[in-house]
N, C-alpha and C positions, 0 to 999 in steps of 0.2 A: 504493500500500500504506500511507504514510506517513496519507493524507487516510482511509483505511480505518477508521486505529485508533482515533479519536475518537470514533468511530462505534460500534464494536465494543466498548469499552473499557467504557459503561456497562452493557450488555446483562450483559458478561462479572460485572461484578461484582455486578447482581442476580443471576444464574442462582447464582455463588458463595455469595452470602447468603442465597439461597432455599434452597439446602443445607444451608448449614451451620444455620439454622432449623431445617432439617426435623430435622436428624442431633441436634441439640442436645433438641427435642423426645423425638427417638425413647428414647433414651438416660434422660431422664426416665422417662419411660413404663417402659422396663425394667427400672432400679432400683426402681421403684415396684410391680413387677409381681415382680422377683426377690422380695421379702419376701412375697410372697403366700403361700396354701397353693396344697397339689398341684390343686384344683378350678379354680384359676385359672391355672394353666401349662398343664393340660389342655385349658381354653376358649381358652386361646390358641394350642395345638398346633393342634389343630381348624381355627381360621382356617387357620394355617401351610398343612396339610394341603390346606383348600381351593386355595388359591394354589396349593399345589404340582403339585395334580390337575389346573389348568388351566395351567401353564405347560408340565409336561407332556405335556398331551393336545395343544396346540400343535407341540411339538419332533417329537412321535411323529407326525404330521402330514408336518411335514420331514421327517423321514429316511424316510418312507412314497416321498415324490417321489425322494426322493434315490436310494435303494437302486434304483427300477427306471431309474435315470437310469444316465449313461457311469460308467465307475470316477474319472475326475476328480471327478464331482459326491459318488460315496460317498466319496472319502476327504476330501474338503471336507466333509462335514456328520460326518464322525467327526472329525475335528480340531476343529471347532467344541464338538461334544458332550464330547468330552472333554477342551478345556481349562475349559468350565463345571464338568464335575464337579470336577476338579482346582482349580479356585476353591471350590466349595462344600467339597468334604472339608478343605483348608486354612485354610475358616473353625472348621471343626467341629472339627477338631485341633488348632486355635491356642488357642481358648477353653478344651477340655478339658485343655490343660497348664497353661493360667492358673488353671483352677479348681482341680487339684489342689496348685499350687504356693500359691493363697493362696483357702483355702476361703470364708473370708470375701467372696470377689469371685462374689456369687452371680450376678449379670449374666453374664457366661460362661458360665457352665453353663447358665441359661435360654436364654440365642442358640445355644450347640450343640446344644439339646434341638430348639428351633424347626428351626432348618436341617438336622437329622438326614436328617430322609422325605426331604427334598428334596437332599440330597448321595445318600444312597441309591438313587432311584428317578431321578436323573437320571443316578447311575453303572450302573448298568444299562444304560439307555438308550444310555451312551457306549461301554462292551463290547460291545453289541448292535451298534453300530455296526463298530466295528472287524473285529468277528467277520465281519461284512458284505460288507464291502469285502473281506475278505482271500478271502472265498468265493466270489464273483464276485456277475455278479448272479442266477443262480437264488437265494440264500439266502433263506427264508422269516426275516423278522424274528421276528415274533410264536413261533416256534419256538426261536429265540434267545435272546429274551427268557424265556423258558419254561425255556427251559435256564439262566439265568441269576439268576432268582427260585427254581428248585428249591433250587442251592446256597445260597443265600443261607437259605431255611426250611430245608435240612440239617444248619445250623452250629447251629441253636437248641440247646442241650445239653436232657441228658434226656428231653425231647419224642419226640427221634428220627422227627419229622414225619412225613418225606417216606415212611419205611420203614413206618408204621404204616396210612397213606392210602395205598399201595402206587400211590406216585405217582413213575414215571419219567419222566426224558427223555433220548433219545440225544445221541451229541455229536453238533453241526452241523458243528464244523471238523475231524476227524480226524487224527492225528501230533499230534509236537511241539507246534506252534505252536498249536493249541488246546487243550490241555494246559498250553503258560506262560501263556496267558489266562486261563483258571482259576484257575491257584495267582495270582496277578495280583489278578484278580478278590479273593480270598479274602485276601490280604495286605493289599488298599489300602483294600478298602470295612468288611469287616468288623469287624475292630479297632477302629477307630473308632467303632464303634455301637455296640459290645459296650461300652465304656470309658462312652460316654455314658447307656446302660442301668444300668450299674453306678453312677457318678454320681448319677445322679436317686435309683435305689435307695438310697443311701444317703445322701443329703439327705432322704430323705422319711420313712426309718427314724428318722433322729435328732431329728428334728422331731416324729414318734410317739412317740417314745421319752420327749422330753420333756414331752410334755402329759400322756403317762400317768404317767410320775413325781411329775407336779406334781397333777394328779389323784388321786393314790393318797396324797399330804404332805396335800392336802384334806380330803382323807375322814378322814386319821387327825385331823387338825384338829377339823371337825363332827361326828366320831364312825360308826362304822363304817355303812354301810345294808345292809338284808337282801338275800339274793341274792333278785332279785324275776325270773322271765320270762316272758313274757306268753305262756299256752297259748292252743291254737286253739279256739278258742269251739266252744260244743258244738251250738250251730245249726249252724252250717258243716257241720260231720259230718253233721249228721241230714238235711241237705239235699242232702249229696251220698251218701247212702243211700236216701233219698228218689227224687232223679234217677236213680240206677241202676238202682232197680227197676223204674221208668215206662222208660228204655231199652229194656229187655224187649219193648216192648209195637213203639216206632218203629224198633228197628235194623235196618239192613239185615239180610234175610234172614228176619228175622220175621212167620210166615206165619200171622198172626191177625189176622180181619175183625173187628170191635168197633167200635160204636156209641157215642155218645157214654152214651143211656140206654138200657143192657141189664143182664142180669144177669154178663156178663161184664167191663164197667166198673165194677162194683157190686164183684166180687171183685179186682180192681184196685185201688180205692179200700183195700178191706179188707186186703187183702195186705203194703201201701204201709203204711199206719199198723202192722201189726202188724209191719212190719221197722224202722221208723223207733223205736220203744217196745222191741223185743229190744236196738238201738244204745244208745239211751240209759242202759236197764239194764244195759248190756257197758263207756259209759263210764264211768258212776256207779261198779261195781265195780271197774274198772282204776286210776281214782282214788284208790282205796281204798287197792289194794294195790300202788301202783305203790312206795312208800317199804318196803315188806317185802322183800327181798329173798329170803328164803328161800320166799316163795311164788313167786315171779319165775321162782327157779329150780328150784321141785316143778316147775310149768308146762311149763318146759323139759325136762327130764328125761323128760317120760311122753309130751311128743314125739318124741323122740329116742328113746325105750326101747320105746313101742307104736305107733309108726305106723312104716312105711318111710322108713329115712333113709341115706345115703349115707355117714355118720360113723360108723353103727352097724350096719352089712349084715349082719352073725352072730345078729343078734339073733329075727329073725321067725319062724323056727321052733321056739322055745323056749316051752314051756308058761308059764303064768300066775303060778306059783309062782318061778320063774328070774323071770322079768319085774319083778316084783314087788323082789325082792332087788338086783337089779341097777338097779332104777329109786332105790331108796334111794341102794344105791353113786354111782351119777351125780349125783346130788341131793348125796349129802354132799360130793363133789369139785367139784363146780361152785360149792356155795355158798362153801366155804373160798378158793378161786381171785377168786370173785368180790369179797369181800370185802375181801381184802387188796388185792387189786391195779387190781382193775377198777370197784368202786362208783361211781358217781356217780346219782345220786337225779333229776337232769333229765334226763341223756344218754340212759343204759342202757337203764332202760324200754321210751321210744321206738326205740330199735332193734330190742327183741327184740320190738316190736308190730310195725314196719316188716318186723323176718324171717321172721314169722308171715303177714302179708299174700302178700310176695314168695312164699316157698316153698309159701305154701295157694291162692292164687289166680290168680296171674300165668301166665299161659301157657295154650294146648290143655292139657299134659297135667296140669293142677296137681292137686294128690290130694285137696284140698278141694273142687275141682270136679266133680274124678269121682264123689267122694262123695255128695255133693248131686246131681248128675245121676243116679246110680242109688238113693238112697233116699228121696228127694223125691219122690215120681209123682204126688203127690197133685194133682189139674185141675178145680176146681170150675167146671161152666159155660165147660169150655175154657180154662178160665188155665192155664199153666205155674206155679203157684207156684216150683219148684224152679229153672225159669230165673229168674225175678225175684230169688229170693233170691243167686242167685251174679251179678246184674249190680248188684244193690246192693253186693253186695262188692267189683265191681270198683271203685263210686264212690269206696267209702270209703277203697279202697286207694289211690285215684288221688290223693283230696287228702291223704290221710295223709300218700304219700311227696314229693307239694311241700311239704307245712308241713316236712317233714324240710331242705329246700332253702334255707328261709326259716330256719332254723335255724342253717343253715351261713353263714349271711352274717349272720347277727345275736346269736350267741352275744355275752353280756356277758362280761366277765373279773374272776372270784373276787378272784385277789389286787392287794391295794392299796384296795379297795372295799369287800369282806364278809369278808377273814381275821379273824375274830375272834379265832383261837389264836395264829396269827403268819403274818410272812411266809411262810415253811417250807409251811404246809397251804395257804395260796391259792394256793403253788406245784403242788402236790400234786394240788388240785384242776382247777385249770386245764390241767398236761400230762394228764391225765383226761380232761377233757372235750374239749379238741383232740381226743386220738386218737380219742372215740368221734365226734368229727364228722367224723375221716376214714373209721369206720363209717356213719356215713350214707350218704356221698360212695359208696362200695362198694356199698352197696345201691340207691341209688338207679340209677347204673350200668349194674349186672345187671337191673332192671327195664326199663331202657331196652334193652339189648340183646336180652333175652327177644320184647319185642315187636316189636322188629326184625328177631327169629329169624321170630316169627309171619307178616310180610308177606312174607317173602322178600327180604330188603333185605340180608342178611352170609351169608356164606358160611360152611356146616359142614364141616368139615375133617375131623371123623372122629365114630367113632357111639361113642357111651357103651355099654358092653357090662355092666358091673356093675348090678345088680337097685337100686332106690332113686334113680336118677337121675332128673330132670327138667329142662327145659330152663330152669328158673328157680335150680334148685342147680347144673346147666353152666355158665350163663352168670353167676353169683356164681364162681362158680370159677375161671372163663375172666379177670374182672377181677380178682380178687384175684391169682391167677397173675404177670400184665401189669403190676400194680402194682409186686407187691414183686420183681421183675425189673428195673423201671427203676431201683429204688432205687441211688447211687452205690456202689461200695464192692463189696464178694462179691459172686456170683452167689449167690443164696439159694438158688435155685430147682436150679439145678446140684451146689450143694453140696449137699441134702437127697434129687436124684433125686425130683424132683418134677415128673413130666408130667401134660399134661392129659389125660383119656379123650377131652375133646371140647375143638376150640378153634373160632377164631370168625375168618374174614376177611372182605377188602373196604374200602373206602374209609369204610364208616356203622362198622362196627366198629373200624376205626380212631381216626375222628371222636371217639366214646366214649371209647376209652381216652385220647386226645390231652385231651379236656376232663378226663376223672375226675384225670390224672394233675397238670393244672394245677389243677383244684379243691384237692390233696392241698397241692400246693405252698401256694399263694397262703392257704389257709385253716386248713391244720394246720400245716408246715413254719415259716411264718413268724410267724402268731403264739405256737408255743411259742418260737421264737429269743427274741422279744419279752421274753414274758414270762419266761424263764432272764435276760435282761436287766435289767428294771426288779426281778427278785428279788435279785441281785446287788449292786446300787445301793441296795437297800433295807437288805442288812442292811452291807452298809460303811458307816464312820462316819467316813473322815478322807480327801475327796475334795480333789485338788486344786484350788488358788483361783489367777484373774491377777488380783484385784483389789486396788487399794493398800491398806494398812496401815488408814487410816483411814475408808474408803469402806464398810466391812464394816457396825462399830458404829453408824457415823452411819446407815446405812439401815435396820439392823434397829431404831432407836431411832425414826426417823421412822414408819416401818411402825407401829411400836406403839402410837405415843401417836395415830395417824390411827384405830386400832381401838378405843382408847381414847376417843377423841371420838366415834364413832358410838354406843359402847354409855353411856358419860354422856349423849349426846340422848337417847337409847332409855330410859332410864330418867328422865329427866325428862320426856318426852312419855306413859309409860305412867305416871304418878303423875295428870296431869295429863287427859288425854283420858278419856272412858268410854268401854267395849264393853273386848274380848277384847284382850288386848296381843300376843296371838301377829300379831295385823291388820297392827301396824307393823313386822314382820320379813316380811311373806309378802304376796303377794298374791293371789288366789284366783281362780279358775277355775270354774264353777259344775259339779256341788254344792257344797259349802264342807264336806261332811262326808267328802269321799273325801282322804285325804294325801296322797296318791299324785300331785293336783290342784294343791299347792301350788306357787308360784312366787316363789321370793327376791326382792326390793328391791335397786335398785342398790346401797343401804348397807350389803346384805349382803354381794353382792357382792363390794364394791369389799373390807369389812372382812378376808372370806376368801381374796382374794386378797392382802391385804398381808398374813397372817399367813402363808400358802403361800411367798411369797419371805423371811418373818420362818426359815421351817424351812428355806428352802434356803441363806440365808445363815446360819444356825447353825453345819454343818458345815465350812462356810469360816473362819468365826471361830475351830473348834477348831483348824483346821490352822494358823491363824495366830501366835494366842497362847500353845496350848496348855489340856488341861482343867484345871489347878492355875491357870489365870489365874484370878484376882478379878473382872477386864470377863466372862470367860467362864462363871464359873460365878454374876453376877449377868444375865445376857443368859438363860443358859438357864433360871435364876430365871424371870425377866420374860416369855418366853416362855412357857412353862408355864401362867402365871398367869394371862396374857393369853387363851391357847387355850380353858381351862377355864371364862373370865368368857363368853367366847363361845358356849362349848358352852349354858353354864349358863343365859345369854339366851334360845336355842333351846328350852330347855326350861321358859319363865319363868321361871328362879330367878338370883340375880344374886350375884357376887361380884368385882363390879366395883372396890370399895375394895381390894382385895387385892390384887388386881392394878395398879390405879394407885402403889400402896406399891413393888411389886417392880420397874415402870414406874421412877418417882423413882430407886430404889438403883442402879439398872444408870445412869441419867442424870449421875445424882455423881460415881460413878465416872470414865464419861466424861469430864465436865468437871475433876477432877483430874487426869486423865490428861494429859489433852489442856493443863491450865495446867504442867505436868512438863515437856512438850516447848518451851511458850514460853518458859519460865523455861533 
């Protein structure tokens, strides 16, 4: 043994040093990866994930041999399986007390985010096991596990998963003892995940939180930009008006022989252009009058007043003269409603296009289809015109209600960026337009579910018995219902005695509400949080500072004079060079006449970010010395001056000496100051 260790002795302490390499490494890497954004913890979850799938699908492997093996071998592979997971959760619980004790130690939190899947899905695996052994060996695993990932998707709050995909599973072990496995199950794994999801959430908040603060100190810096958002190009429409009408001719079921050169492609051709030229004249006008509001809601109103509608059932037996009278009345209440409460000039619009599609074309029974099916007859040479015209409208419908989608994920935010009046209205605007993108979110929904109704894919539950109903205002109903039901807090729906005539099940009807209900969250829910936040912080003005005493002035002093030297270059290079001086702040992207095009200079940059920390350390400085200081109210001087020389460069005009003057006063001060303490 003795002659052994000389032997054994070096191996030992490479294999040691090769670890401690590696661990030394790894730890790099982490810290390095902790400061990341969320797009980089997520590429690295991903890998995680992989590993995890394949470590895994190995174990589940084992315990496949295992379980039909003696009850020696099962309970040998459940002891194994669950003293892994019991390592994995004890990583994931150690880190998450570390990270809440010292936020700062973002490493933590990233290795419990990593190791999560795989604590999870390896504790599975090890209840699976247990459950196993203790059931003999008929137990079906895969049923176990089944039973084991149900409750696991049951704890999700709000979603209410499992209940909405009307997805069971029985117990496999029966009595007690599968019963404290369970509550077991749900004490040891879940907690833990839940902490770690909350974690992340709000590391990833506060890190949002602060760019859009600092983003919003920018923009008041460079001066406010117009709320700009890019609408759907009007070729897209007209092409997918275009395609719908040609649909007509190839859909299934479509029992017309046509040649390529007949007089029946000949009215095809014609047909096609004269639907595609009715869109364009429909968008040109909707363009128009999409900022009017009170024609928005004439529109509305002689909807609702003269066709069949569900919101107004009393109405259709009423002569022309009532009609009339009572189309004003709704007209005059919808627009006062609208105006105060609900305007928004980008949102609203597009909904009440989006509600018009939904309710006029979507479905068998839609009433702008029967319409067009019974007064359209018209067949030159065998063409359907009247079907053509109602499958162009289903094109237009179809991308209308994606650009609504693409909406929901790409809305910009008013305030901090384009509040021209104040904080107050970017706030005003923005919970606005959140709530009308969880009107998208609704309608798009119901459209999904209608033609889910069409295939026979969800189940109807009961039959709408009141006159004006259609399967596209049920199943707008059906979601809106399911929506504001999940909401936390009162039953709304119970409270108002609010049933549905017709509801909607199955695992696809589920599916929908499970997605609309997380779109509602992730896309309305959070960022109004958001934005109540960064409004909050905007108009406070005496935040608290950790930073020393002296650290404040000297940086907001450095920052200055660094912005100060770009815009003294900038103007001796614009004295100096010929062509357009706006060339040395921008650089340009062809055409050179579109602004929209423009792209800043590092110098700019770099200037607007030192003036961005010049306003955040402001606030600090007041808290520090107080606003009756002389440093504070020659700092806010100097800032000021500096901002405006900035702005002013942006716009070629310069008042750059002025600034350099208030630059100087805030600097003497300083340096008085600061000869006060050595003395």
């Amino acid at each position: 043994m003795k002659s052994a260790l000389p032997r054994i002795q070096p191996m030992l302490d490479s294999a040691f040093s090769t670890f401690d390499a590696w661990r030394d490494r790894a730890e790099v890497r982490l810290d390095a990866a902790a400061d990341e954004s969320l797009r980089t913890w997520l590429r690295l979850f991903a890998l995680a994930m992989v590993a995890t799938v394949g470590v895994v699908a190995l174990l589940r492997l084992v315990l496949t041999a295992a379980v039909g093996g003696g009850p020696v071998a099962r309970w040998v592979a459940a002891f194994v399986t669950a003293l892994l997971a019991s390592v994995l959760l004890t990583v994931v619980v150690r880190n998450v007390i570390i990270s809440l004790v010292e936020p700062a130690h973002r490493r933590s939190l990233l290795l419990a985010f990593l190791t999560s899947a795989a604590a999870v899905m390896v504790s599975v695996e090890a209840f699976a096991a247990i459950t196993a052994a203790m059931a003999g060996g008929d137990a079906d695993l895969w049923a176990i596990e089944r039973l084991y990932m149900w409750h696991l998707v049951d704890s999700v709050p709000l979603l209410d998963i499992a209940r909405r995909l009307e997805w069971t599973e029985p117990p496999v072990l029966p009595g007690i003892d599968g019963r404290l496995l369970v509550l077991g199950f749900k004490l040891v794994v879940i907690p833990p995940l839940v902490r770690v999801a909350v974690a992340v959430y709000a590391l990833v908040e506060s890190r949002r939180n602060e760019r859009r603060y600092s983003a919003a100190v920018a923009s008041k810096i460079g001066g406010r930009r117009i709320f700009r958002f890019v609408e759907i190009p009007v070729w897209l429409l007209l092409l997918a008006t275009g395609a719908g009408a040609v649909w007509s001719v190839i859909e299934p079921g479509a029992d017309l022989a046509m040649r390529w050169f007949s007089w029946t492609s000949l009215a095809l051709a014609g047909t096609v252009i004269a639907i595609m030229v009715a869109a364009a004249v429909g968008i040109w006008a909707f363009q128009r009058v999409r900022e009017l509001p009170a024609v928005l809601t004439l529109a509305a109103a002689v909807a609702l007043v003269w066709f069949d509608s569900p919101v107004l059932p009393g109405i259709s037996g009423r002569g022309p003269w009532s009609k009339i009278g009572i189309t004003l009345l709704v007209w005059l209440v919808m627009t006062v409603l609208l105006l105060v409460f609900l305007w928004d000039e980008e949102e609203l619009p597009n909904d009440l296009v989006a509600a018009a599609f939904l309710l006029g074309f979507v479905g068998s029974d839609a009433p702008a289809t029967r319409w067009i099916t019974e007064h359209v007859t018209w067949a030159p040479w065998a063409f359907p015109v009247g079907r053509a015209i109602i499958t162009a409208c289903w094109g237009l419908s179809a991308v209308f209600l994606l650009y609504l989608m693409w909406r929901v994920l790409r809305r910009p935010a008013v305030l901090g960026t384009s509040d021209w009046a104040s904080p107050s209205s970017g706030l005003r605007e923005d919970l606005r337009g959140y709530a009308l993108i969880g009107v998208h979110v609704v309608i798009a929904a119901a459209a999904v579910l209608t033609l889910l109704r069409a295939v026979g894919a969800v189940d109807v539950r009961a039959g709408a018995t009141d006159a004006g109903w259609t399967s596209a205002s049920e199943s707008l109903a059906a979601v809106t219902w399911h929506l504001v039901g999940s909401f936390p807090g009162p039953n709304i729906p119970q409270i108002l005695d609010w049933r549905l005539a017709t509801d909607f099940g199955g695992p696809w009807a589920g599916l929908v509400i499970v997605i609309a209900l997380t779109s509602i969250i992730v896309f309305v829910a959070f960022p109004m949080i958001r934005t109540i936040v960064l409004w909050a912080r905007l108009t406070a003005t005496r935040p608290s500072t950790a930073q020393p005493l002296v650290e404040v002035p000297a940086a907001i002093l450095g920052n200055l004079r660094a912005v100060l030297a770009f815009l003294e270059a900038w103007d001796r290079d614009r004295d100096r060079l010929p062509g357009p001086s706006h060339l040395l702040l921008f650089k340009w992207s062809p055409p050179p006449t579109i602004p929209d095009q423009r792209r800043p200079t590092e110098g700019v940059r770099d200037a607007e970010r030192r003036l961005v920390e010049s306003e955040l350390d402001r606030p600090r400085l007041l808290d520090l010395l107080g606003e009756r200081s002389p440093i504070y109210i020659a700092a806010d001087h100097a800032i000021v001056r500096t901002a405006d020389a900035y702005r002013a460069a942006l716009h070629t005009r310069t008042t750059t000496e002025q600034a350099r003057e208030a630059v100087d006063e805030f600097a003497s001060l300083i340096e008085r100051w600061q000869a006060t303490f050595k003395a």
